[in-house]
C-alpha positions in Angstrom: 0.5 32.7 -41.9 1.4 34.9 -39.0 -2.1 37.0 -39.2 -4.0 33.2 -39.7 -2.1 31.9 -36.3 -2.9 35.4 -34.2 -6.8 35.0 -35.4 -6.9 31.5 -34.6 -5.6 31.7 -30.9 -7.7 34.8 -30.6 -11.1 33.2 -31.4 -9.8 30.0 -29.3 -9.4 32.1 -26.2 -12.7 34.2 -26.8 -14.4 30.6 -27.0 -13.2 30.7 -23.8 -14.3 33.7 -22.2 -17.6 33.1 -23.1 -17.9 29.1 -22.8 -16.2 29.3 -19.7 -12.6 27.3 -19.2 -12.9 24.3 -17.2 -10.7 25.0 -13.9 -7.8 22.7 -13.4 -8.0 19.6 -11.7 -6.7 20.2 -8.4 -9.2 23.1 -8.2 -11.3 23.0 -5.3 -14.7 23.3 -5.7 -18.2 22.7 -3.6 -19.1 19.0 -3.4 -22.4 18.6 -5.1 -25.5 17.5 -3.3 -25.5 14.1 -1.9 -28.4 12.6 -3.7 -26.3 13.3 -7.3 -23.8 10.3 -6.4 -23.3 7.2 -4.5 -26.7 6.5 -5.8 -27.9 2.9 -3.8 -24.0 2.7 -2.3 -23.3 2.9 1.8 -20.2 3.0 3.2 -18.9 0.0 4.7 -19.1 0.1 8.5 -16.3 -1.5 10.9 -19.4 -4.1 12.1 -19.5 -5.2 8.6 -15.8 -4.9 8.0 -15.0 -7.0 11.2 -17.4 -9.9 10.6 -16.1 -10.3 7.0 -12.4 -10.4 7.4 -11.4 -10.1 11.0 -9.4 -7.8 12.9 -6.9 -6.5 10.6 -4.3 -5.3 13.3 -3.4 -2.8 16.0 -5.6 0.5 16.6 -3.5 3.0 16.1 -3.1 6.5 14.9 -0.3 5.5 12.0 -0.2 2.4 9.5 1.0 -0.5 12.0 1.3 -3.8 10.2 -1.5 -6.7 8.9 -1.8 -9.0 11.2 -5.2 -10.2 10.6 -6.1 -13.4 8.9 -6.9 -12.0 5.4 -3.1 -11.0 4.6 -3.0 -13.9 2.3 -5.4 -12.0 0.5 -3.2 -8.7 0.3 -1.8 -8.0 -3.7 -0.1 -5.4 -5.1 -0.5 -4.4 -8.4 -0.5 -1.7 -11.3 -4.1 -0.2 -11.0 -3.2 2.3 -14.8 -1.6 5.7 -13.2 0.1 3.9 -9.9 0.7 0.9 -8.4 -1.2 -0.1 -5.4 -1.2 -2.5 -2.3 -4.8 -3.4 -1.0 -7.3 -6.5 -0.6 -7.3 -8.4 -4.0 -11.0 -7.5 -4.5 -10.4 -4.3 -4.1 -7.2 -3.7 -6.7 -8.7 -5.5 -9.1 -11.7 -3.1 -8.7 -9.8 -0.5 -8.5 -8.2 -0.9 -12.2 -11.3 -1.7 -13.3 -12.5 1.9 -12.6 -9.4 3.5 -14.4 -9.4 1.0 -16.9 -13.2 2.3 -17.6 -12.1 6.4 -16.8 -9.1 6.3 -19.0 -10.7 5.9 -21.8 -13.1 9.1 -21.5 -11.4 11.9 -19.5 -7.2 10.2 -20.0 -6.1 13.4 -18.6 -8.2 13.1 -15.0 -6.6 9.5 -15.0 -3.1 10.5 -16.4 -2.7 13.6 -13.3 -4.7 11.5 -10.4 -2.4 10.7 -7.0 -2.7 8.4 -4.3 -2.0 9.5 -0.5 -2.0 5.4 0.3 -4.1 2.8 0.3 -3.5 -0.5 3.1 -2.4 1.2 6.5 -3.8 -0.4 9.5 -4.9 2.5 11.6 -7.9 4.1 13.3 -9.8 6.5 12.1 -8.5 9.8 12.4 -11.3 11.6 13.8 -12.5 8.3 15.4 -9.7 6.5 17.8 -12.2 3.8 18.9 -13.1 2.8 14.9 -10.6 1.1 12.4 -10.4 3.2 9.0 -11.4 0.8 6.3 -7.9 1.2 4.7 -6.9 -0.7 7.2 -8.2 -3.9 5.3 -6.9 -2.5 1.9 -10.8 -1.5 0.9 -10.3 2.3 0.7 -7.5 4.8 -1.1 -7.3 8.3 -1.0 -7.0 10.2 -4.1 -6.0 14.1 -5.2 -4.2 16.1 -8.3 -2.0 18.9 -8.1 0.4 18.8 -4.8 -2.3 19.6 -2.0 -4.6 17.0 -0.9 -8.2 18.3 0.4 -8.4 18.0 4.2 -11.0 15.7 6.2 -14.0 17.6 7.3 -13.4 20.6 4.1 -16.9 20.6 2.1 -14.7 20.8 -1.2 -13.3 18.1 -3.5 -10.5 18.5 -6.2 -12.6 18.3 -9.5 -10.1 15.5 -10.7 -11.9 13.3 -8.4 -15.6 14.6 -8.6 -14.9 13.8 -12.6 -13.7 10.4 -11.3 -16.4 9.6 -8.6 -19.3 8.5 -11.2 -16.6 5.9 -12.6 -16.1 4.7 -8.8 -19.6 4.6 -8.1 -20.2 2.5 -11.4 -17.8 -0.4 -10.2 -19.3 -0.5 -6.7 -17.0 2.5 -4.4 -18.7 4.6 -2.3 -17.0 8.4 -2.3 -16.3 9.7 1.2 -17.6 13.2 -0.6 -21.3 11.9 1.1 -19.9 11.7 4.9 -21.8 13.5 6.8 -20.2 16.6 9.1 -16.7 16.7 9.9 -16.4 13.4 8.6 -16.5 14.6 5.0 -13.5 13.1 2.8 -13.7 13.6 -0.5 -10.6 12.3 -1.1 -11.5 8.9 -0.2 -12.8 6.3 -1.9 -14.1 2.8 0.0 -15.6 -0.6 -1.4 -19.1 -0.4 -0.5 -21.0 -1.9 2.2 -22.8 -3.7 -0.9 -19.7 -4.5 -2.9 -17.9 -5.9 0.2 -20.9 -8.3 1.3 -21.3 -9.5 -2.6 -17.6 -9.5 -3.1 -15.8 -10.6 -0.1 -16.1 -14.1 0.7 
């Protein structure tokens, strides 16, 4: 039973070595090209944020409180592998996607970790803009303990496996900013989603 156990593991790692084993999921790895995701998505620009749901609160460079209008609208709920706080629309989007991901790649959802979701703020490489998380629209996501930095052209793979699932229910990945804005950590309602969905 021994010799049977040894043979087995051995042709199970050798199916390895020569199918290649997929890297973990906090590996980083290049983000593909552009035109493979987001397909007919934009990101959501403080113009279009603004006239939709108002000032949200104070510019500054750490979460401040919601003062804007839409707080009302503000929900927290359990989006599958966390609980969130964010604009209705968007939770409710949001567990869509994972409710969709978990049941084809469980263990992406099962290991996925948010750094936050609603914080009032600026952008961080733009102290005249508001960051979209600052209506509860946008959460950043990683696996392992590390998150990917702004402006790295890499993404974990647990959330290049997750962006066609985000794309699918209307987010736009921050994988397709342009320059040192690149985020592929972040995921936004879409320009699209928030005109069709926010009223």
């Amino acid at each position: 039973m021994a010799k049977r156990t040894r043979a087995t593991t051995q042709r199970s790692l050798s199916a390895r070595i020569f199918t290649g084993a997929s890297p973990p999921l906090d590996a980083q790895i290049p983000i593909p090209p552009t035109s493979s995701f987001n397909a007919n998505l934009s990101s959501a620009d403080e113009a279009t944020m603004l006239g939709l749901l108002g000032v949200p609160g104070q510019k500054s460079a750490n979460c401040s409180p919601v003062t804007g209008t839409f707080k009302s609208r503000i929900k927290t709920g359990d989006v599958g592998p966390f609980r969130v706080t964010g604009l209705d629309v968007a939770v409710d989007l949001l567990k869509a996607v994972f409710d969709e991901a978990v049941q084809q790649i469980p263990d992406v959802v099962a290991a996925v970790k948010t750094a936050g979701m609603l914080c009032v703020r600026h952008k961080r490489n733009n102290p005249n803009s508001f960051s979209n998380h600052s209506w509860g629209t946008a959460i950043d996501l990683f696996s392992g303990t590390d998150v990917v930095p702004q402006g790295v052209k890499r993404t974990h793979r647990g959330c290049l496996l997750l962006a066609p699932f985000f794309n699918v229910h209307g987010w736009y990945w921050g994988a397709g900013f342009s320059g040192a804005s690149v985020d592929s950590m972040h995921f936004e309602l879409s320009k699209e989603t928030t005109q069709s969905k926010i009223h």
